[in-house]
C-alpha positions as CSV (number, residue, x, y, z in Angstrom):
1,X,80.3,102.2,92.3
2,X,79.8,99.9,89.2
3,X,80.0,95.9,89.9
4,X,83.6,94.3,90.5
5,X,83.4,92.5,87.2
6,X,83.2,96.3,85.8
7,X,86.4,97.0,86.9
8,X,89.3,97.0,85.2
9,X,91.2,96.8,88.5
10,X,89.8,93.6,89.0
11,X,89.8,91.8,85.7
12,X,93.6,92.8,86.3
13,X,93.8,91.3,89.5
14,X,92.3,87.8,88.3
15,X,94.6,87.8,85.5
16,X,97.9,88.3,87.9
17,X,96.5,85.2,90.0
18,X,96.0,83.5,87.4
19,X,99.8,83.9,86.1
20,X,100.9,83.4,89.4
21,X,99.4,80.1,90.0
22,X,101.1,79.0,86.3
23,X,104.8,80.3,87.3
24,X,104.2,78.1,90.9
25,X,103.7,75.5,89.4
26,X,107.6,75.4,88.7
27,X,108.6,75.9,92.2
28,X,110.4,73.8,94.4
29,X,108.1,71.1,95.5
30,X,109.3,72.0,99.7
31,X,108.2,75.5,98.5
32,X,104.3,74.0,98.0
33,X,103.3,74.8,101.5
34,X,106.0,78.3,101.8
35,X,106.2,80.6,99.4
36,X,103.9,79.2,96.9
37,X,100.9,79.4,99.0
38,X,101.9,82.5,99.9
39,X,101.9,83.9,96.8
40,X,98.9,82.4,95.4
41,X,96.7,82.9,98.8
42,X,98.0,86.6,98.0
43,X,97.1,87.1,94.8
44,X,93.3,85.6,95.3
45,X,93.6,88.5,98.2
46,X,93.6,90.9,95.7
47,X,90.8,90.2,93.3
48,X,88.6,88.7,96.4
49,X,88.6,92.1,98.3
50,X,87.9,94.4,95.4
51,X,85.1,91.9,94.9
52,X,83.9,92.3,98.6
53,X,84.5,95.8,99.0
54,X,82.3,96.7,96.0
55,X,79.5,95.4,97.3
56,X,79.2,96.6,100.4
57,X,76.9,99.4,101.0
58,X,78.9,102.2,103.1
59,X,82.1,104.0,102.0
60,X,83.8,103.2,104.3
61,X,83.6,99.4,103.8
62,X,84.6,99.7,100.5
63,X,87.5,101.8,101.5
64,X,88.5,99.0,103.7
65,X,88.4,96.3,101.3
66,X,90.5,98.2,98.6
67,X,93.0,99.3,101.2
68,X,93.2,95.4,101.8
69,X,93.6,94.7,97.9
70,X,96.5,97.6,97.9
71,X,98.4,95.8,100.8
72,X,97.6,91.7,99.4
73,X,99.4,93.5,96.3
74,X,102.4,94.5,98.2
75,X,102.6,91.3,100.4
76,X,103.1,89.7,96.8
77,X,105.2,92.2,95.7
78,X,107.4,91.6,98.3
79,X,106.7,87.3,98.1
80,X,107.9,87.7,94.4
81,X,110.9,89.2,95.2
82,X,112.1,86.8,97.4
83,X,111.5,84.1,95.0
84,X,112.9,86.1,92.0
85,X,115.8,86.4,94.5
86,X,115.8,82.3,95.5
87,X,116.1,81.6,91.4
88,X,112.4,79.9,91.5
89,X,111.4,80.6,88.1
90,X,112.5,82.9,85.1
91,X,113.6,86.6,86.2
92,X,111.4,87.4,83.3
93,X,108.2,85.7,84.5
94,X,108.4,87.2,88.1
95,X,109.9,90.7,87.3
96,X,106.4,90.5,84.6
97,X,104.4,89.7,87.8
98,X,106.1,92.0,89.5
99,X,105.2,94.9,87.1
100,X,102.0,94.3,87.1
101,X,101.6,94.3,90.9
102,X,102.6,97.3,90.7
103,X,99.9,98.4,88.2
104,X,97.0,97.2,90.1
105,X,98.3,98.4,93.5
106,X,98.4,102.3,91.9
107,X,94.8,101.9,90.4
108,X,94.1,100.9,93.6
109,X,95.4,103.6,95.4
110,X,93.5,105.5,93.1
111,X,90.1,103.9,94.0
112,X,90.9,104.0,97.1
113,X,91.4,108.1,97.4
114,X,88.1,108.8,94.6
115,X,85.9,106.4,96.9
116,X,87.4,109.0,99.9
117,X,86.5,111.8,98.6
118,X,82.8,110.6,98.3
């Protein structure tokens, strides 16, 4: 498997945090410690386990960590929703986020079932 920063899964995955930590930033301030930690501590989830799981040595690690990647993705999913639903920033901003969530969640997938196969 080629380094994390190889992977265009990843380079995804630090761009969504990225734009999640800017549409935060318009939260609610009671929301700092709720659903905006959430969401960001998600969204690092993401990128950090692809990281991890890349270099480990065994399949089966790696398997692991992108598993872990493919659920952080839909814990955010799932966090955006609820805030898209709570009017805490644009519909367009969050339904973006959203979409791309979705994205890196099927590529992940995707690793996930080429790294089983061996």
């Amino acid at each position: 498997m080629k380094s994390h920063e190889e992977l265009e899964v990843w380079h995804k995955a630090v761009e969504l945090s990225v734009e999640v930590y800017r549409v935060t930033n318009v939260f609610p301030e009671e929301e700092k410690s709720g659903l905006t930690h959430h969401l960001r501590q998600a969204s690092i989830a993401i990128a950090s386990n692809i990281a991890v799981g890349v270099t480990r040595q065994n399949q089966q690690d790696l398997i692991e960590h992108l598993s872990t990647a493919a659920g952080s993705a839909s814990e955010l999913n799932t966090q955006l929703v609820i805030s898209r639903r709570l009017g805490f920033s644009s519909e367009k901003a969050l339904r973006s986020i959203e979409m791309e969530t979705r994205v890196i969640c099927r590529m992940l997938q995707g690793l996930v079932k080429s790294a089983s196969r061996g």
